[in-house]
C-alpha positions in Angstrom: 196.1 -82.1 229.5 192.7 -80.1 230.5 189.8 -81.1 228.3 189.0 -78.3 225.7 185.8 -76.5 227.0 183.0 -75.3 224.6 180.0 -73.8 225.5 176.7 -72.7 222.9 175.7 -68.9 223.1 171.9 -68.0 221.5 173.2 -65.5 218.8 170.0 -63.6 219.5 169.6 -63.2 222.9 172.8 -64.4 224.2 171.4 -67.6 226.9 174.6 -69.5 227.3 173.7 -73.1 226.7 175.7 -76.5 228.0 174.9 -78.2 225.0 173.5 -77.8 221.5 169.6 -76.8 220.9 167.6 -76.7 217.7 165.0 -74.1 220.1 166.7 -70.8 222.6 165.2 -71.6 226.1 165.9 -67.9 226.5 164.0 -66.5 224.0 162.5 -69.4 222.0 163.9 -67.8 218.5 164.9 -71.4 216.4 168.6 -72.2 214.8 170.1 -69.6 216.8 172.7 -71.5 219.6 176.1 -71.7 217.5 179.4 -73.6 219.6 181.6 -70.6 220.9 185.1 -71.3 222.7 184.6 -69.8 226.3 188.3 -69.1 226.5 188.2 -66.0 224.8 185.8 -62.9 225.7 184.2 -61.5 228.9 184.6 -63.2 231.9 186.7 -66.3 230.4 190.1 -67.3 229.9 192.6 -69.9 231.7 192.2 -70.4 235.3 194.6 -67.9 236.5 194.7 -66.9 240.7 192.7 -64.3 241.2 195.0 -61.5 242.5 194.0 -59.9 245.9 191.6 -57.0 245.8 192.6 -53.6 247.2 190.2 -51.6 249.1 188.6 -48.4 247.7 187.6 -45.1 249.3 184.1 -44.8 250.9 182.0 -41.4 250.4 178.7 -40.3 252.0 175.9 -39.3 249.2 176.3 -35.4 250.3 178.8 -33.2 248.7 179.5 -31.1 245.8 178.6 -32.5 242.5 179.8 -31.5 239.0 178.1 -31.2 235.9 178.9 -33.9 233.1 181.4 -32.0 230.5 179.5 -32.3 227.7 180.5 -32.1 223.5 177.5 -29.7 221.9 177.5 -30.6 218.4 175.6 -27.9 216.7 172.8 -29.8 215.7 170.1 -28.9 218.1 167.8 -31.8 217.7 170.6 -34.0 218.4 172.0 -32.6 221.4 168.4 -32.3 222.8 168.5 -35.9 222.7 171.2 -36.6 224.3 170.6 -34.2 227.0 172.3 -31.3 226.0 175.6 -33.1 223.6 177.4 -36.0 224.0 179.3 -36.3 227.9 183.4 -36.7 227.7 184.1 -40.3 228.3 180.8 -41.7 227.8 179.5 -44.6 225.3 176.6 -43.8 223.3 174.8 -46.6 220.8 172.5 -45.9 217.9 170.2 -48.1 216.5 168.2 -48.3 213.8 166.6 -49.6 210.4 168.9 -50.4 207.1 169.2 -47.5 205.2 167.2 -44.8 207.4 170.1 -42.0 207.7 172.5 -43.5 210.7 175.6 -43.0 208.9 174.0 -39.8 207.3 173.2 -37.9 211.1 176.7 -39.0 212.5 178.2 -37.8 209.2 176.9 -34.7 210.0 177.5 -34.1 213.4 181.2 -35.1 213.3 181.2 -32.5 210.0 179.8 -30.1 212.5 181.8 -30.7 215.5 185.3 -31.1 213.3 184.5 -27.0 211.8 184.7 -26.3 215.9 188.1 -27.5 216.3 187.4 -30.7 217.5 189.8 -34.3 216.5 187.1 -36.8 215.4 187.9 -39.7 214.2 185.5 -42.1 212.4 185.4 -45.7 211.4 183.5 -47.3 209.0 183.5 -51.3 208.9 181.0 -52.1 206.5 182.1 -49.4 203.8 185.3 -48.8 201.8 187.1 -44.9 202.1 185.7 -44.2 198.9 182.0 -44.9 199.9 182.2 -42.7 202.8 184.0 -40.1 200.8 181.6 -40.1 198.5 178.7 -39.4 201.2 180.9 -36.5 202.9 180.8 -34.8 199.5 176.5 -35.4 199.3 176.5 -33.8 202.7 179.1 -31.1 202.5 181.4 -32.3 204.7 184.5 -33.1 201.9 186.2 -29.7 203.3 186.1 -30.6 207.0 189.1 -32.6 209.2 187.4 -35.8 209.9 189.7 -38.5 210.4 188.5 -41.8 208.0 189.5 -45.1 208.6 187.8 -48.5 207.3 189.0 -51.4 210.0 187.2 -54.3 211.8 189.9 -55.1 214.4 189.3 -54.1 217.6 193.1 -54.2 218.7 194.0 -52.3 215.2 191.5 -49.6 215.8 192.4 -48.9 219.6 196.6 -48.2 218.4 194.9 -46.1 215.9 192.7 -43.8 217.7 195.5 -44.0 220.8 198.0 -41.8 218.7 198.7 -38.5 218.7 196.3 -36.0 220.3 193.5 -37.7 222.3 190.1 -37.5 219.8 186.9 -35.6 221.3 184.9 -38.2 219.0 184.7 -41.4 218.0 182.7 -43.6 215.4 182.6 -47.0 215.1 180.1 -48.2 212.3 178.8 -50.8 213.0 180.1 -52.7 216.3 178.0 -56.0 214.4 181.4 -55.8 212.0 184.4 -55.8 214.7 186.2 -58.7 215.8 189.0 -59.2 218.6 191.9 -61.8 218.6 191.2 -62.2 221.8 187.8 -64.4 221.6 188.0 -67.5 219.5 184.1 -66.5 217.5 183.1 -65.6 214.0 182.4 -61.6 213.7 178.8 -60.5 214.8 178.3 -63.6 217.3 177.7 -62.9 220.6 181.1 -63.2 222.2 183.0 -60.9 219.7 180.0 -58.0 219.4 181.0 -58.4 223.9 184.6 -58.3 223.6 184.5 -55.5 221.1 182.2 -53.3 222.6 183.8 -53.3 226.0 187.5 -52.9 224.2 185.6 -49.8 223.1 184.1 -48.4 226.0 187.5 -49.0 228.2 189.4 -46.8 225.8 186.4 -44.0 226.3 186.4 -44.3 230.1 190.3 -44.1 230.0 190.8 -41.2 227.6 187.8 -39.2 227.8 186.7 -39.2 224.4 183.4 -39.8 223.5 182.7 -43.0 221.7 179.6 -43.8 219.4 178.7 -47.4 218.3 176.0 -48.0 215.7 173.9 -51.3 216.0 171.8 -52.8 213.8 168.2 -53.9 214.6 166.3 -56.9 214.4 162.8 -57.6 212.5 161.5 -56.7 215.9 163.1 -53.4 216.0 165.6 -54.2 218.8 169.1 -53.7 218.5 170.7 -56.6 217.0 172.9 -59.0 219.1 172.9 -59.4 223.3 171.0 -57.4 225.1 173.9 -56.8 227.7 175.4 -54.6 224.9 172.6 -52.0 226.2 173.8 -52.3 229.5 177.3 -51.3 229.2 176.9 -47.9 227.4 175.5 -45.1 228.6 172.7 -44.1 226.7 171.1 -45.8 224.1 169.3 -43.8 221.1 166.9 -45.6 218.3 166.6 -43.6 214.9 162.9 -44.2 213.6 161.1 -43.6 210.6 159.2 -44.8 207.6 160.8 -45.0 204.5 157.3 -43.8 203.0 157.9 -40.5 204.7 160.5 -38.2 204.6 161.0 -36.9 208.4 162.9 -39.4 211.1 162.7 -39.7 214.7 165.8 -39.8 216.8 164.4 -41.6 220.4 166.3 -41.7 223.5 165.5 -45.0 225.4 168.6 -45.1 227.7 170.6 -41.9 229.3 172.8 -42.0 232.5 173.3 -38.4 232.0 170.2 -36.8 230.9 165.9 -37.4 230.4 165.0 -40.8 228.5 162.2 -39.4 227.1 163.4 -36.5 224.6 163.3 -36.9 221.1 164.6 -35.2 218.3 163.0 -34.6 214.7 164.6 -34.2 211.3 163.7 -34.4 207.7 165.5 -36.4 205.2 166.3 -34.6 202.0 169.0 -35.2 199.2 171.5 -33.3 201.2 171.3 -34.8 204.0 168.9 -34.5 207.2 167.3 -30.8 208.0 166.2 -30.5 211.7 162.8 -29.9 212.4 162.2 -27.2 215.0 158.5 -27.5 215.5 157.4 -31.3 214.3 153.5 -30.0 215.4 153.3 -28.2 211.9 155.6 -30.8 210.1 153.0 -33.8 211.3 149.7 -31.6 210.7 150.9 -30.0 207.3 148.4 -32.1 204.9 145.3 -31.9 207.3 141.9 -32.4 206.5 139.9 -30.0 208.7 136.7 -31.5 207.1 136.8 -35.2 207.2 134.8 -37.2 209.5 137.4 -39.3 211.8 140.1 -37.2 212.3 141.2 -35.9 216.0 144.0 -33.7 216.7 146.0 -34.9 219.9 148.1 -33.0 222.0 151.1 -35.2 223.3 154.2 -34.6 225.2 157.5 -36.5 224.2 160.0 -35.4 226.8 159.7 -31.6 227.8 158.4 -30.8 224.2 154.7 -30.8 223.1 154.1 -32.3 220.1 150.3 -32.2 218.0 149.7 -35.1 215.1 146.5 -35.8 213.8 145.0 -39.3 214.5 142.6 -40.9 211.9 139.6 -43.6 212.1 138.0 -45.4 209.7 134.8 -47.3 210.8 133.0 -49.3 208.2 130.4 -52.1 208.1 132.1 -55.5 207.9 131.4 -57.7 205.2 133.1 -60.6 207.3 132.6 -62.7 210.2 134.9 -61.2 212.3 135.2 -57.6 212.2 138.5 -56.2 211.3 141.0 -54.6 213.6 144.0 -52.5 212.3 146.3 -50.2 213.4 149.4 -48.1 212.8 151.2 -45.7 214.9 149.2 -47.1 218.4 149.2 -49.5 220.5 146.5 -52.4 219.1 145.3 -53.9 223.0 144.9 -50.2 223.6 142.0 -49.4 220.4 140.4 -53.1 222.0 140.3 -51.8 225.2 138.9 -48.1 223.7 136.0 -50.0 221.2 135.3 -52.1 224.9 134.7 -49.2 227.1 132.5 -47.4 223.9 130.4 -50.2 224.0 130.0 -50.9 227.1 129.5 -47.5 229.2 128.1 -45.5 225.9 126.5 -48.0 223.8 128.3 -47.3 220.8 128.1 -50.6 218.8 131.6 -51.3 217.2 131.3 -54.9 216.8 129.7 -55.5 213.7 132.3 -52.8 211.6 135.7 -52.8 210.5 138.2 -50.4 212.3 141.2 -49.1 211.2 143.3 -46.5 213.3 146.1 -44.9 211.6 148.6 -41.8 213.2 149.2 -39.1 210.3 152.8 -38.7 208.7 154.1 -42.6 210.3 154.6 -40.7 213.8 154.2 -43.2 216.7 152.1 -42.5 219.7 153.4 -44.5 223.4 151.3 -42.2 226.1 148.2 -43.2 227.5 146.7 -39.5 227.2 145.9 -40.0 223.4 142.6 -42.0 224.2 140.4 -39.6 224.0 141.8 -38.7 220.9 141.3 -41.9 219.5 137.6 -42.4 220.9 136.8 -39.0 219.5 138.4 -40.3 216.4 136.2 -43.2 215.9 133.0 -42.0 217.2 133.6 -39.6 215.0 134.0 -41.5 211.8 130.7 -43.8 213.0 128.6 -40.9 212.7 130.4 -39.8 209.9 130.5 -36.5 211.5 133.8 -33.9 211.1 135.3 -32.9 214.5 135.9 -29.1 215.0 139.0 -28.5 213.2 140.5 -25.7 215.8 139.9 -28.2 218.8 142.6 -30.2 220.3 141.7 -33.7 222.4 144.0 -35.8 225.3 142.8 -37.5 228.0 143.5 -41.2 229.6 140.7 -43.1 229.6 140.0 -46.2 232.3 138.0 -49.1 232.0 135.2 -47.8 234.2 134.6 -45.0 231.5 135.7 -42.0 232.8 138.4 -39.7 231.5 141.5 -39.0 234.2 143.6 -36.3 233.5 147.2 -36.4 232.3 150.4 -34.5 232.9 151.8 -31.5 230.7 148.0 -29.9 230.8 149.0 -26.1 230.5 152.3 -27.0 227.8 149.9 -29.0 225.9 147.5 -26.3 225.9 150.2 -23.8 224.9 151.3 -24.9 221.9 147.8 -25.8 220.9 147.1 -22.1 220.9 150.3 -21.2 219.0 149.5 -23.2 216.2 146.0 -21.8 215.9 143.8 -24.1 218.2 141.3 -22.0 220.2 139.2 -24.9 221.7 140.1 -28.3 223.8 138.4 -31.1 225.1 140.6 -32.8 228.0 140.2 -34.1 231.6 138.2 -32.1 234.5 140.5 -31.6 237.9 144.0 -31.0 236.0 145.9 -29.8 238.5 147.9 -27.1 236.5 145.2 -26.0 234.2 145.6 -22.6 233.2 143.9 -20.0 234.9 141.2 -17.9 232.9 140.5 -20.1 229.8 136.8 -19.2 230.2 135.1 -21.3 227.0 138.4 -22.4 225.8 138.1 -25.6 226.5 135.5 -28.3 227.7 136.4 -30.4 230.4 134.9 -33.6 230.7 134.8 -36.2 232.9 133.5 -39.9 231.5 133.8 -40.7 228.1 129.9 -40.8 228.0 130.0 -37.0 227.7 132.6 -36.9 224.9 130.2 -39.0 222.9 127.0 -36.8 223.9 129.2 -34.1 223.0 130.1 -35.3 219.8 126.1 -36.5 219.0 124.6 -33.3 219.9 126.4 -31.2 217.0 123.7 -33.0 215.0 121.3 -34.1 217.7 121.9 -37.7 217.4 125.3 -40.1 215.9 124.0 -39.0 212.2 123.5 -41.9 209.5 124.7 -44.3 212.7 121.4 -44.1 214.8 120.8 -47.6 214.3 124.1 -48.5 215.4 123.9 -46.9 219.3 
């Protein structure tokens, strides 16, 4: 009789390891290897003879191509983030903090897309029936034909959704909860979170129903269990937010069928989440036109322009080391901003606290907010307010000057329909508009935003001493 196997899986990362390891040599996280039996699962089992493989038909790249049929759920700011609805056959995962509206969004949408006609079907393994019926009836969706079920076996749920007519959605929340007879592992390890999601995404790809899988998230912020999970479905969306505000960010990081860069905006209320159609006047709604340190930044997220206001705080330290804080930014971004003010215009940060915050908990991952944020701080230093109808974005380098960005004349667009008249941005954008006479300044080193800024008062105000 054949030796039993047993191999140890990293329940974080999922690094398979030939014996056991206090320490993941995958990821490093500690007392995460537990002993898995390989017989069950992905790419295990008994020895069996590989049958022979049959050849398949060959294409060229040329030909006629057909749009993916798509599910359009209503909810605008949903379907703009997945592309235009969710694709017939496709797997779609949702990630996201404890408690920051996941079941509440997919509540909805399958409220919406059930008063349409369509057979959705959603399973909840980490509430009863009565918990989720007592959410429908928050969110006014008691009345509609959604189809409840509370399992966590993969097998059982597959001969559920498989009868009668073939559903046009599916929920599974969460796939952390299911577990297969088929792999010998404790729910939420590695091996079953595998073996469940593919069971999942089979049935999709065979019926042509769409299939959404909610994942929980790690203190990092990553989805919780093997990153291979992320690889198997076919678009990936993380819903964001702060619990100390009330709007959430649904962010598309993975789409085989549509741009990975959309994102869509909602506010949470006690009925449920409201769709935001222009977040610009949601994030700038408790502005302070007057306060020294404040910069308005015109960003792009996707194909839609988005303005938030960016705040600095510079102080004189009373510590060795100067303080460095931020929220919303990138941190080795604001170092590499207070290094090129220093350096190329002699703006002397070192001896102050900074502390760089984005308004309303709204995160900011393009490069083009740096002039925002230098205006920001050299703003605050001199203790000077910015002019409250001017917009800023700009990439800064290393060598000082300011190089200009994508998305100029969108940028500059809704800028102007929110009130803005002025702008400060990059000289040489390609599609700048045509006929903005004294619009807007273009610049083209940073040095000139900060003589800019200075000669509103002739010199960097109560600060002189400090450039």
């Amino acid at each position: 009789m054949a030796k039993a196997r047993t191999q140890f899986v990293c329940q974080n990362c999922g690094t398979v390891h030939s014996r056991w390891v206090g320490k993941c040599e995958g990821c490093g996280e500690w007392n995460t290897v537990v002993e898995e039996d390989p017989m069950g699962g992905i790419g295990a089992g008994p020895g069996r003879v590989p049958k022979k493989g049959r050849p398949v038909a060959l294409t060229t790249l040329s030909g006629e191509t057909e749009e993916a049929p798509r599910i359009h759920t209503g909810i605008a700011e949903l379907d703009r983030a997945t592309g235009g609805g969710f694709v017939r056959g496709s797997a779609v995962l949702i990630g996201g903090d404890p408690g920051i509206g996941k079941s509440t969004l997919l509540m909805q949408s399958a409220a919406a897309l059930s008063r349409m006609g369509h057979r959705v079907i959603y399973v909840s393994g980490e509430e009863a029936v009565a918990q989720v019926r007592l959410r429908a009836q928050r969110l006014g969706a008691a009345e509609t034909d959604v189809l409840l079920a509370a399992e966590t076996n993969v097998e059982d749920i597959l001969a559920t959704v498989g009868e009668g007519r073939r559903p046009d959605l599916v929920i599974i929340d969460s796939i952390q909860t299911l577990w297969s007879d088929t792999a010998e592992a404790a729910p939420g390890t590695v091996t079953q979170v595998r073996t469940g999601v593919q069971a999942m995404i089979r049935f999709a790809k065979q019926t042509g129903a769409a299939m959404v899988l909610v994942g929980h998230v790690t203190k990092e912020g990553q989805i919780a269990g093997p990153r291979v999970v992320e690889h198997m479905v076919d678009a990936v969306l993380y819903f964001e937010g702060d619990r100390g505000h009330h709007y959430r960010i649904l962010r598309t990081v993975k789409n085989r069928f549509g741009p990975t860069d959309e994102i869509g905006v909602f506010e949470m209320s006690d009925i449920g989440l409201r769709e935001v159609s222009n977040p610009s006047e949601l994030f700038l709604g408790e502005r302070n036109a007057k306060a020294p340190g404040a910069a308005v930044f015109a960003g792009m997220e996707g194909t839609r322009p988005v303005l938030v206001e960016v705040q600095a705080l510079v102080a004189p330290t009373s510590l060795g080391t100067a303080r460095r804080a931020v929220v919303g930014w990138d941190s080795p971004r604001l170092s590499m901003i207070l290094a090129v003010l220093e350096a190329h215009c002699g703006v002397r940060l070192g001896s102050h606290d900074v502390y760089l915050n984005v308004a309303g908990g709204y995160r900011i991952s393009e490069p083009a907010a740096d002039l925002a944020v230098a205006s920001a701080l050299v703003s605050s230093l001199a203790g000077l307010a910015l002019p409250a109808d001017c917009v800023y974005f700009g990439e800064v380098s290393l060598s000082g000057a300011v190089r200009p960005v994508a998305h100029t004349a969108q940028r500059l667009k809704e800028a102007e329909k929110l009130g803005f008249s002025q702008a400060v941005l990059p000289a040489g954008a390609a599609d700048l508009p045509k006929g903005g006479g004294g619009r807007w300044t273009e610049i083209e080193g940073l040095p000139d935003l900060v003589a800019r800024i200075a000669g509103s008062r002739g010199a960097l105000g109560k600060s002189d001493e400090d450039v």
